[in-house]
VMD Tcl script that builds the backbone (N, CA, C; Angstrom):
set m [mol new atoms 426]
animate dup $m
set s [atomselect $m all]
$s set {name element resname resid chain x y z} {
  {N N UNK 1 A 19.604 -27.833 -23.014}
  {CA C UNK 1 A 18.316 -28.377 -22.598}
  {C C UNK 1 A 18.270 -28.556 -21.079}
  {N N UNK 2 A 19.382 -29.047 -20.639}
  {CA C UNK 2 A 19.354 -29.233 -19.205}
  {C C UNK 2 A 19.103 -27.861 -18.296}
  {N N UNK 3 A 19.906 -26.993 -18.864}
  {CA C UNK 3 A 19.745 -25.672 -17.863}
  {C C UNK 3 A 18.205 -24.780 -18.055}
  {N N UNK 4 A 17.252 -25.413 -19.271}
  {CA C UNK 4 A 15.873 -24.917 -19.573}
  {C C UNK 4 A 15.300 -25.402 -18.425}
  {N N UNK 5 A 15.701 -26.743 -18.316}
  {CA C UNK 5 A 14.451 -27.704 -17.170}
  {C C UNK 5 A 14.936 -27.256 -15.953}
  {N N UNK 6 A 16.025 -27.070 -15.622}
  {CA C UNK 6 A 16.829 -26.629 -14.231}
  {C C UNK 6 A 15.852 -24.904 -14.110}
  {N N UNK 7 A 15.873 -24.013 -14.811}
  {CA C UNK 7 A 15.453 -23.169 -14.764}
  {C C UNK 7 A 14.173 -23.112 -14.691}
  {N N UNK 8 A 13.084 -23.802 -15.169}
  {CA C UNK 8 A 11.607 -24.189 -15.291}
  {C C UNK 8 A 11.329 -24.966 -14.080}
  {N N UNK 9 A 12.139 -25.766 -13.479}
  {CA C UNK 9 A 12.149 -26.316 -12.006}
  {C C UNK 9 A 12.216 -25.312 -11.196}
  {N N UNK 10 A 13.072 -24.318 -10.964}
  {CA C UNK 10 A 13.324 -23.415 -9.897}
  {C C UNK 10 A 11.893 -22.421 -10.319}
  {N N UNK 11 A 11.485 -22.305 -11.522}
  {CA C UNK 11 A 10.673 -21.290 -11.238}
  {C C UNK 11 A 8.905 -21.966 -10.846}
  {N N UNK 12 A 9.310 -23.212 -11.221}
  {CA C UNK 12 A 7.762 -23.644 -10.626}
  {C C UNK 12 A 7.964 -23.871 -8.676}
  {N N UNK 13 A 9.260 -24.362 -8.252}
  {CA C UNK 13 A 9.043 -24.305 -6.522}
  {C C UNK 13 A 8.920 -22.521 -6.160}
  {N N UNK 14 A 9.298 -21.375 -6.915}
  {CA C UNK 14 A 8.949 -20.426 -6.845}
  {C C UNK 14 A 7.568 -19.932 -6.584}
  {N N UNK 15 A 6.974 -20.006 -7.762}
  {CA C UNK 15 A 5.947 -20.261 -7.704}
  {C C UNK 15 A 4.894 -21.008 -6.506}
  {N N UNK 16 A 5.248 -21.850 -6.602}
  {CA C UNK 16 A 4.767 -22.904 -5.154}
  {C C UNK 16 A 4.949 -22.230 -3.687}
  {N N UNK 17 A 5.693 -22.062 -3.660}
  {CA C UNK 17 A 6.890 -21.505 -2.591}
  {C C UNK 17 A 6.001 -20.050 -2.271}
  {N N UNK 18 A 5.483 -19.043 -3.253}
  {CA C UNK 18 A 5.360 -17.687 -2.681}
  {C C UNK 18 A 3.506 -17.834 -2.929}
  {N N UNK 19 A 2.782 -19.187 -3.225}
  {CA C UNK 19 A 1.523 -18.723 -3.879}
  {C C UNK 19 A 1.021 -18.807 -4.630}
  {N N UNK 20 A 1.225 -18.756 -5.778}
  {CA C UNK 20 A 0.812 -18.338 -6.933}
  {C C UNK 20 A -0.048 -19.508 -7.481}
  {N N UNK 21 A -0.623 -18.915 -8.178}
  {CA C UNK 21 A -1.458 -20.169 -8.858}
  {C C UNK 21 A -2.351 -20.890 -7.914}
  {N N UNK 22 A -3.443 -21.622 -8.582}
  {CA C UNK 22 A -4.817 -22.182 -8.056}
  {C C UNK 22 A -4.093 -22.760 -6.378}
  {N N UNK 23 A -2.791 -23.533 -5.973}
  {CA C UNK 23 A -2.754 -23.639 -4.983}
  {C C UNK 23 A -3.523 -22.724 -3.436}
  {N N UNK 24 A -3.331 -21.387 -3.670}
  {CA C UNK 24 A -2.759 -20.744 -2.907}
  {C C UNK 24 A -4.330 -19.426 -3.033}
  {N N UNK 25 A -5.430 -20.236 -3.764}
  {CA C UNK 25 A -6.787 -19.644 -4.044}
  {C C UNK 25 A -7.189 -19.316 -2.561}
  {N N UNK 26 A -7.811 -18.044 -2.852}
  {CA C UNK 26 A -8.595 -18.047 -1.517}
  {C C UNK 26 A -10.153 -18.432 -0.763}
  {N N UNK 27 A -10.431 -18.245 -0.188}
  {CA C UNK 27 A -11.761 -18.913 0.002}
  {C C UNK 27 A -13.161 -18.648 -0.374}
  {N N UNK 28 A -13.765 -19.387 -0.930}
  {CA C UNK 28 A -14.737 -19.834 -1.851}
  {C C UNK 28 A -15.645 -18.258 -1.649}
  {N N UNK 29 A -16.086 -17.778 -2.366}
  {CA C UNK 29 A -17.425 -17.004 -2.789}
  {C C UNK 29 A -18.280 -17.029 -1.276}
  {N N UNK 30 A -18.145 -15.285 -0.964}
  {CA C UNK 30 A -19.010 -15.170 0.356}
  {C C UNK 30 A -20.490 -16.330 0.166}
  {N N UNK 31 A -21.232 -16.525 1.357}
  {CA C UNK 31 A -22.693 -16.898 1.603}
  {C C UNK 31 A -23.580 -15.793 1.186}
  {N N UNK 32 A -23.042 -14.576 1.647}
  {CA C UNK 32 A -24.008 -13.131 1.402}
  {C C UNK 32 A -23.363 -12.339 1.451}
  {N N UNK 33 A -23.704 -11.238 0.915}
  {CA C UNK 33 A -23.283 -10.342 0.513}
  {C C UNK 33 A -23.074 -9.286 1.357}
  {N N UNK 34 A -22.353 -7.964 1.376}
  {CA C UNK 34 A -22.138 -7.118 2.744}
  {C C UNK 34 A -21.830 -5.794 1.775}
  {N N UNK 35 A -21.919 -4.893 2.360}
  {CA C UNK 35 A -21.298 -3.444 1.949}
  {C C UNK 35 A -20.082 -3.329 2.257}
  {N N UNK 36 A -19.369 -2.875 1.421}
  {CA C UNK 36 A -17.766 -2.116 1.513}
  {C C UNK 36 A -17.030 -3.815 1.910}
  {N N UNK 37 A -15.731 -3.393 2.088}
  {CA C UNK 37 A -14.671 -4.520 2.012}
  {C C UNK 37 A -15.049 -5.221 2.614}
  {N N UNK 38 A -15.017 -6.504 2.713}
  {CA C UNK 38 A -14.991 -7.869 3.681}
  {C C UNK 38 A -13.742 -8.871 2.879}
  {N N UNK 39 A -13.032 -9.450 4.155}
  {CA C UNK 39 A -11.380 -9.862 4.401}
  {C C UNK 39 A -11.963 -10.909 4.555}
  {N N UNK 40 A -12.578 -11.607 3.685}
  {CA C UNK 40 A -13.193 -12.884 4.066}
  {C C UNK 40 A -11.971 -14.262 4.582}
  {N N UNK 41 A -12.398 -14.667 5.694}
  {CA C UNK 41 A -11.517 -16.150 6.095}
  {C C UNK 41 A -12.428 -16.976 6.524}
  {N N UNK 42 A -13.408 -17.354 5.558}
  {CA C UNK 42 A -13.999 -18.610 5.412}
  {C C UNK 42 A -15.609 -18.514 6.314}
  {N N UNK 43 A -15.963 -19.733 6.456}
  {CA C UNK 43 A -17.201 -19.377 6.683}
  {C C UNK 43 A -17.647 -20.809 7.847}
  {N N UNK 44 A -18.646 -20.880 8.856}
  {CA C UNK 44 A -18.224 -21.857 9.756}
  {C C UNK 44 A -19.775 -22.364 9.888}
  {N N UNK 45 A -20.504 -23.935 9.952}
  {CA C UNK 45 A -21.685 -23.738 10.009}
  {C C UNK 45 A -22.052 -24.475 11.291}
  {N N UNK 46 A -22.921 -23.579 12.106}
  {CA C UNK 46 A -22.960 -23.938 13.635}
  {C C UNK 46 A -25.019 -23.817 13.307}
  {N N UNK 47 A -25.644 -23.970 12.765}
  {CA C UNK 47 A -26.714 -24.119 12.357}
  {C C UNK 47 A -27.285 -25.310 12.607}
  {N N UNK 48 A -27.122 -26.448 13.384}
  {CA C UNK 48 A -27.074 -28.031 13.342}
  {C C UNK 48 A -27.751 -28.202 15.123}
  {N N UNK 49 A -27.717 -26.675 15.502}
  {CA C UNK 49 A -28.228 -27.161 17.221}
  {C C UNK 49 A -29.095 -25.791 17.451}
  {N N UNK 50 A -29.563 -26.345 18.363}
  {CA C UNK 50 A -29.846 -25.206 19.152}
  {C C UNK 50 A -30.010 -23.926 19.882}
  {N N UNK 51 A -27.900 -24.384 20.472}
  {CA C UNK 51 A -27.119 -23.824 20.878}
  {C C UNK 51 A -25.557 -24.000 20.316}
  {N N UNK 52 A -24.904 -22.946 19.789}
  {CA C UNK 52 A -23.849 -23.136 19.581}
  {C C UNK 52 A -22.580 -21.876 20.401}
  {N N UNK 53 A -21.542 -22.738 20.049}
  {CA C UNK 53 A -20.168 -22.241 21.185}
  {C C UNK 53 A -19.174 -22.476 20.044}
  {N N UNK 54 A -18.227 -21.351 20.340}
  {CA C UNK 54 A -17.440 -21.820 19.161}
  {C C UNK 54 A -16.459 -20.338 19.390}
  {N N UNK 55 A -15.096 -20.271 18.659}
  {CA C UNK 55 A -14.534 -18.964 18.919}
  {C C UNK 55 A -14.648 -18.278 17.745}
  {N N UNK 56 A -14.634 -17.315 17.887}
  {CA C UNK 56 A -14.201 -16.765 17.061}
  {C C UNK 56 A -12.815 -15.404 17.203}
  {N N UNK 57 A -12.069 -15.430 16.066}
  {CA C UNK 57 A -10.939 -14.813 16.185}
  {C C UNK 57 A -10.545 -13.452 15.472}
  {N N UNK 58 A -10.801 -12.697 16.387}
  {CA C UNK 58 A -10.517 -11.362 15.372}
  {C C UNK 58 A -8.594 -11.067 15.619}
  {N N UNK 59 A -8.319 -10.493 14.419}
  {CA C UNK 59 A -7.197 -10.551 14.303}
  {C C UNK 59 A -7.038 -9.155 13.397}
  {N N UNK 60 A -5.630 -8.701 13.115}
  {CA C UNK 60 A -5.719 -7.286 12.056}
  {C C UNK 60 A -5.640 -7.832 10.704}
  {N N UNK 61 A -6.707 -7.592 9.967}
  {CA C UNK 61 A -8.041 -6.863 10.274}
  {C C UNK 61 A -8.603 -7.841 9.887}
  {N N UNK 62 A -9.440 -8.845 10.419}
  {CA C UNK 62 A -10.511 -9.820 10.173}
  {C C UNK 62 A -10.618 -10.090 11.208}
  {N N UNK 63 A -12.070 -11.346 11.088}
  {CA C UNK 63 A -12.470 -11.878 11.613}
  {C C UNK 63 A -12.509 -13.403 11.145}
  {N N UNK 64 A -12.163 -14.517 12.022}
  {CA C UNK 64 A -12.106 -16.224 11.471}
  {C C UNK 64 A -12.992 -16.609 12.529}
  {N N UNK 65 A -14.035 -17.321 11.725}
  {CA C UNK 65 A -14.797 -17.166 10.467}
  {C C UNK 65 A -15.153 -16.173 10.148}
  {N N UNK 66 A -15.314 -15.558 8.637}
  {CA C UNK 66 A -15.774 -14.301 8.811}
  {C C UNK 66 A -17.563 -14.613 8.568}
  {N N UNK 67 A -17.955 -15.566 8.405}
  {CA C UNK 67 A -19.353 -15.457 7.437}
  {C C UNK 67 A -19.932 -16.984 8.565}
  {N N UNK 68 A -20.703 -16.768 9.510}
  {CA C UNK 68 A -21.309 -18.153 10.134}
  {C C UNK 68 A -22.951 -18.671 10.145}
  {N N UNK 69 A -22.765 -19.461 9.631}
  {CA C UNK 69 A -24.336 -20.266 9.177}
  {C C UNK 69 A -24.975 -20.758 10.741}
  {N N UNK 70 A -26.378 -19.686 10.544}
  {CA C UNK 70 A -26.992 -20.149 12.149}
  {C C UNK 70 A -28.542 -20.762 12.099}
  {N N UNK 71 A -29.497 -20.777 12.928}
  {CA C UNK 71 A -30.539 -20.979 12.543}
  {C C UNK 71 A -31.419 -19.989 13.453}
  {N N UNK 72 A -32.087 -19.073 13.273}
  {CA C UNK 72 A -32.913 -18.530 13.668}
  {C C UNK 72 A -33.952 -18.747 15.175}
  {N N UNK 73 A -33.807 -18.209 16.440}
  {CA C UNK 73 A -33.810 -18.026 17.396}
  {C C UNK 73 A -32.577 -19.420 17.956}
  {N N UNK 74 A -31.600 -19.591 17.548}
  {CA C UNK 74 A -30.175 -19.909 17.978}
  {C C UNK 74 A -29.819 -18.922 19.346}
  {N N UNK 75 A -29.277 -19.722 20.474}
  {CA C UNK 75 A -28.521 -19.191 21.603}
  {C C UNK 75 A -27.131 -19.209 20.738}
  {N N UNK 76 A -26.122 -18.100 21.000}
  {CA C UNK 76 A -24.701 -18.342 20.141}
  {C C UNK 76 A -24.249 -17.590 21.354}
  {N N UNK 77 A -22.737 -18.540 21.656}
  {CA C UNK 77 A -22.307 -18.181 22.299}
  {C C UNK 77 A -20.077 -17.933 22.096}
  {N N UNK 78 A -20.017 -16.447 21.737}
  {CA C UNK 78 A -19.034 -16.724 20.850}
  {C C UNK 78 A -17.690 -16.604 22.256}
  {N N UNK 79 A -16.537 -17.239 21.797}
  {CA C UNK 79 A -15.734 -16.530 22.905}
  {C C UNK 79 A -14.588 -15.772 21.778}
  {N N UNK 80 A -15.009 -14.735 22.035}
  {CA C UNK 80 A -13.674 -13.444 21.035}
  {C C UNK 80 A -12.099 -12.994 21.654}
  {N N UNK 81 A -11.501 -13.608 20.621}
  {CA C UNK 81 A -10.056 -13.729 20.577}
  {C C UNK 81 A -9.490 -13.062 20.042}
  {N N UNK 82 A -8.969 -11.686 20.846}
  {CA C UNK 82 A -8.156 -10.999 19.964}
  {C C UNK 82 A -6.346 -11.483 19.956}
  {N N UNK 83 A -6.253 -11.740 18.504}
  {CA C UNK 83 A -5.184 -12.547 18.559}
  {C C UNK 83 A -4.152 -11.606 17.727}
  {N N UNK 84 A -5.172 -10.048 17.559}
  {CA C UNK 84 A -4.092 -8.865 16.532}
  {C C UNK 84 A -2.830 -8.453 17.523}
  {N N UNK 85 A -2.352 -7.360 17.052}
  {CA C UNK 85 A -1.477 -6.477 17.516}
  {C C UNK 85 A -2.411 -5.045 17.891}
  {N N UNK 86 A -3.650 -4.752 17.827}
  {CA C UNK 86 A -4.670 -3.883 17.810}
  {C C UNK 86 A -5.837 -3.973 18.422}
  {N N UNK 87 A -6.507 -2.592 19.258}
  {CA C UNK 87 A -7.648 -3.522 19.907}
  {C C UNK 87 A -8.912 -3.969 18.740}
  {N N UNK 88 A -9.492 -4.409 19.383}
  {CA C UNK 88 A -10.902 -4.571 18.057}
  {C C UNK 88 A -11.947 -4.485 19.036}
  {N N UNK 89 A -13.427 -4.135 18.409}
  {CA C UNK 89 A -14.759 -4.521 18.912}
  {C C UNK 89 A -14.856 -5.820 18.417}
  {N N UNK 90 A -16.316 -6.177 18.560}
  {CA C UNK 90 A -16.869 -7.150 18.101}
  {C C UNK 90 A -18.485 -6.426 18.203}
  {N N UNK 91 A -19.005 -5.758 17.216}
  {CA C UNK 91 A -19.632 -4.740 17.256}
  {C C UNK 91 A -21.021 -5.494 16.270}
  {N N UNK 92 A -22.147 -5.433 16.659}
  {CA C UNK 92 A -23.313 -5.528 15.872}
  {C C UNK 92 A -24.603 -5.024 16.595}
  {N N UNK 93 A -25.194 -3.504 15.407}
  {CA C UNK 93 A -26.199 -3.411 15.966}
  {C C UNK 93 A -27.411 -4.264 16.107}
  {N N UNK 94 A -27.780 -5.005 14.845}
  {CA C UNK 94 A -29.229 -5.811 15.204}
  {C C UNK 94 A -29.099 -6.658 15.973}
  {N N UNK 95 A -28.124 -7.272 16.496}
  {CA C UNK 95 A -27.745 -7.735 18.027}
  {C C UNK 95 A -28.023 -6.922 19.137}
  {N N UNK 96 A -27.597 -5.727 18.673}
  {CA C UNK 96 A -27.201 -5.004 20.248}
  {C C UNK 96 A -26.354 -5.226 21.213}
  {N N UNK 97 A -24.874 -5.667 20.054}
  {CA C UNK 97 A -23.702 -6.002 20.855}
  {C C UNK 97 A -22.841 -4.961 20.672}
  {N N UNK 98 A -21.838 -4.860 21.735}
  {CA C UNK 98 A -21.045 -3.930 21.250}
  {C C UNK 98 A -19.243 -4.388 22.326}
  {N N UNK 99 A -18.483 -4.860 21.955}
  {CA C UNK 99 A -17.495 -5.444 23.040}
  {C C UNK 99 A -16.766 -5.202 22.849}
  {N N UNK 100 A -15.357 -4.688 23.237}
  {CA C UNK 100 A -13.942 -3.972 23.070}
  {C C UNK 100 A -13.307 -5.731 23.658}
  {N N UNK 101 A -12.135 -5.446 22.924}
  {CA C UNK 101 A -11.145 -6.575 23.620}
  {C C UNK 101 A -10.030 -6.555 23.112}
  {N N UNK 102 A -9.231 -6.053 24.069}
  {CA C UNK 102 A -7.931 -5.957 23.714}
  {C C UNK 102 A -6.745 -6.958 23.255}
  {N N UNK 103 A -5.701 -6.856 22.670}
  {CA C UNK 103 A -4.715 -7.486 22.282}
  {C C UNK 103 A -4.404 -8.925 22.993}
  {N N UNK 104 A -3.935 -10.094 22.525}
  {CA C UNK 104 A -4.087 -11.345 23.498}
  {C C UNK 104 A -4.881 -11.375 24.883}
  {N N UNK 105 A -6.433 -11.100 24.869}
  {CA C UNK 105 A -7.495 -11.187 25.960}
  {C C UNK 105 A -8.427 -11.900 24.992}
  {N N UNK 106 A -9.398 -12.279 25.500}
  {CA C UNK 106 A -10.553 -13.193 25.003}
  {C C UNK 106 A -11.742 -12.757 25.789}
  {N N UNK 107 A -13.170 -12.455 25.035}
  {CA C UNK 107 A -14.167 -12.243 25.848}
  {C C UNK 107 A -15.517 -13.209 25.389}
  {N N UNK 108 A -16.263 -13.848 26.387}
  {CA C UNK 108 A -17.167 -14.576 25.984}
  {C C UNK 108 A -18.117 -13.359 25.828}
  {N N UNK 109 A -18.991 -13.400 24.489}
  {CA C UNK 109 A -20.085 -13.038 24.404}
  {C C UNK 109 A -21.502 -14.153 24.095}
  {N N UNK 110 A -22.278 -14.195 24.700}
  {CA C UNK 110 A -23.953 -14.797 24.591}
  {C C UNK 110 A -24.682 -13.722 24.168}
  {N N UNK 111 A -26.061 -14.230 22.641}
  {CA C UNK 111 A -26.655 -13.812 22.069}
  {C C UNK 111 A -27.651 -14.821 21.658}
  {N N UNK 112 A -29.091 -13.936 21.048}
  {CA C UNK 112 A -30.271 -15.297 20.646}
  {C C UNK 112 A -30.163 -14.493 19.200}
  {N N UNK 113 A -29.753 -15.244 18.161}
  {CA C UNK 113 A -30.520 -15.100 16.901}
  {C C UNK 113 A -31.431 -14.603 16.856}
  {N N UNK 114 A -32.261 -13.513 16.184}
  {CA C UNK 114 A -33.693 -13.338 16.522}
  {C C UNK 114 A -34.491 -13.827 14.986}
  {N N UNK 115 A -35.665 -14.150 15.255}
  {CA C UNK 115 A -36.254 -15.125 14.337}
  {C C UNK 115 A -36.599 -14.389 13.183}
  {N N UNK 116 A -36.586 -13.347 13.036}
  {CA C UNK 116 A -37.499 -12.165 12.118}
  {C C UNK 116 A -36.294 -11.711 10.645}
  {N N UNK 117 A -35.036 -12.096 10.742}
  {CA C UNK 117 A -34.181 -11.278 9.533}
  {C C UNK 117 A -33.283 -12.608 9.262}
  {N N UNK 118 A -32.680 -12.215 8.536}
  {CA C UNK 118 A -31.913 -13.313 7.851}
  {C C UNK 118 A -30.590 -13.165 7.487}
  {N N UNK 119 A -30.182 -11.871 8.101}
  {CA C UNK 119 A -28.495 -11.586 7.861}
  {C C UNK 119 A -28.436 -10.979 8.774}
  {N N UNK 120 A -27.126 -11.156 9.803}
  {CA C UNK 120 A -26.626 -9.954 11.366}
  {C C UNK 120 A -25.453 -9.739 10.566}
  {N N UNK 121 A -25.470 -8.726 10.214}
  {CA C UNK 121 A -23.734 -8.219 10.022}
  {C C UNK 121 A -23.156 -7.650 11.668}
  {N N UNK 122 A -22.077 -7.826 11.330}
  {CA C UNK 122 A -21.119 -7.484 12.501}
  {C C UNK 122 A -19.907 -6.894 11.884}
  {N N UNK 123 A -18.960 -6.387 13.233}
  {CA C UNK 123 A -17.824 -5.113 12.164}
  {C C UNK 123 A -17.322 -4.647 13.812}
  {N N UNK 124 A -15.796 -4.740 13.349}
  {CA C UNK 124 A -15.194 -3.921 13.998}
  {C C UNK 124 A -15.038 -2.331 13.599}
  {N N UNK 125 A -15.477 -1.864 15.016}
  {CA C UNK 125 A -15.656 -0.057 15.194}
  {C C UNK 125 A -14.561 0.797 14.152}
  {N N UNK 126 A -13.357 -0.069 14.946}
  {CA C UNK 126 A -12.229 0.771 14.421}
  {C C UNK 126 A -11.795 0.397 13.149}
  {N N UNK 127 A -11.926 -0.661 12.570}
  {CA C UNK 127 A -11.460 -1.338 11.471}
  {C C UNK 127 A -12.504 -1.365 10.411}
  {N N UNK 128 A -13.434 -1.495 10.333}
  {CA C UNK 128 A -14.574 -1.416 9.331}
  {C C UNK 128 A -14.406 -1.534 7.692}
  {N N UNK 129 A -13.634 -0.216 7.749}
  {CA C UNK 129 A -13.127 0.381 6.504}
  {C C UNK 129 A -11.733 -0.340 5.634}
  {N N UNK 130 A -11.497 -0.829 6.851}
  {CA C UNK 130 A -9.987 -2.232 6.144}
  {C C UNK 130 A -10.481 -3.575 5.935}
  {N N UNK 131 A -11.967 -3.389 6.144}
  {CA C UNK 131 A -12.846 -5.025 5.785}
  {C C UNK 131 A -12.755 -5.932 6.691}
  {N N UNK 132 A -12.947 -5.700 8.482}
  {CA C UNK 132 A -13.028 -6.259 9.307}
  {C C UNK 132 A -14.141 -6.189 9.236}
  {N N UNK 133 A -15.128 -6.949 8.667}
  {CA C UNK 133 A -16.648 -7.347 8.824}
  {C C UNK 133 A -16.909 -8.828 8.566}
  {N N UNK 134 A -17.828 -9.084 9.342}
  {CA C UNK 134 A -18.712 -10.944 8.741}
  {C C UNK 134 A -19.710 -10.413 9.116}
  {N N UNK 135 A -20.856 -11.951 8.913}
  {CA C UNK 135 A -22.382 -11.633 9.131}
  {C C UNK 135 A -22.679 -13.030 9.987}
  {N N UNK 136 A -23.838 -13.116 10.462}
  {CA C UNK 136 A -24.699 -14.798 10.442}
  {C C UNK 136 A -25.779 -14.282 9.752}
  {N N UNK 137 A -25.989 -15.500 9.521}
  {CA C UNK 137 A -26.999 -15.745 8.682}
  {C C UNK 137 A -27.671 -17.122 8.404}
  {N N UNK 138 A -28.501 -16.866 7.965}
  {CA C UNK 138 A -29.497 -18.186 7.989}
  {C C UNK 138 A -29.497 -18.831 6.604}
  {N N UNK 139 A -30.063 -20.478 6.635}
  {CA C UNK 139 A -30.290 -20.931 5.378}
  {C C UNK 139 A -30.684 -20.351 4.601}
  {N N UNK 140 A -31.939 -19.533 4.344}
  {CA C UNK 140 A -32.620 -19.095 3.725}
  {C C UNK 140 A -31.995 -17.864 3.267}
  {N N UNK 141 A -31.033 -17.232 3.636}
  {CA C UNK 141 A -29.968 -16.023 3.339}
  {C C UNK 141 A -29.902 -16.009 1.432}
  {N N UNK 142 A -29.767 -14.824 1.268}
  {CA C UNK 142 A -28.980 -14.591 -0.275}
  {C C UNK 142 A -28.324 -13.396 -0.145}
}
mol reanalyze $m
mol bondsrecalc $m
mol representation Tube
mol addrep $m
């Protein structure tokens, strides 16, 4: 009996230890929805002002936050952290952004929400296809 529980002990800090199980869940059900892969790491809500500042971190291959709650004609002002081993954009057309930034560099980008749509997807150039994408989006989003 003793060496059952000794053995059922080691395999639950196992367990613990590499993941497994509801601990080690990942983060909650996108806001909206996107085409092809998204590496979702959570979601950030800067929707509460006017103007918001805040970083964001692209890394291989995501983006943290990947999914950010804004409000419609919002000033956003992101500063992008590439914190990969790889370069990345920070790429969105209905913005009309488009920014390279290489490996440990950081670039501030400024943008206005525009009042008329309700989802900006964004996506790295080179990465796309490995699910380096998020969006903003608004309350009213589905």
């Amino acid at each position: 009996m003793r060496r059952f529980l000794v053995i059922v002990a080691v395999c639950l800090g196992a367990v613990t230890a590499f993941g497994a199980g509801p601990a080690s869940a990942k983060t909650a059900k996108p806001p909206v929805t996107l085409d092809g892969k998204v590496n979702n790491k959570g979601t950030k809500d800067v929707s509460t002002s006017k103007s918001a500042k805040f970083e964001l971190e692209a890394d291989d291959y995501y983006f943290e936050p990947t999914f950010i709650k804004v409000q419609p004609g919002e000033k956003v002002t992101i500063t992008l952290k590439n914190e990969g081993s790889a370069t990345h954009t920070f790429t969105s057309d209905a913005l009309n952004v488009n920014q390279t930034v290489s490996p440990d560099h950081s670039q501030k980008i400024t943008f206005t929400i525009p009042s008329n749509a309700k989802v900006f997807a964004f996506h790295c150039d080179f990465h796309v296809s490995m699910g380096m994408q998020g969006a903003f989006y608004t309350a009213t989003s589905k």
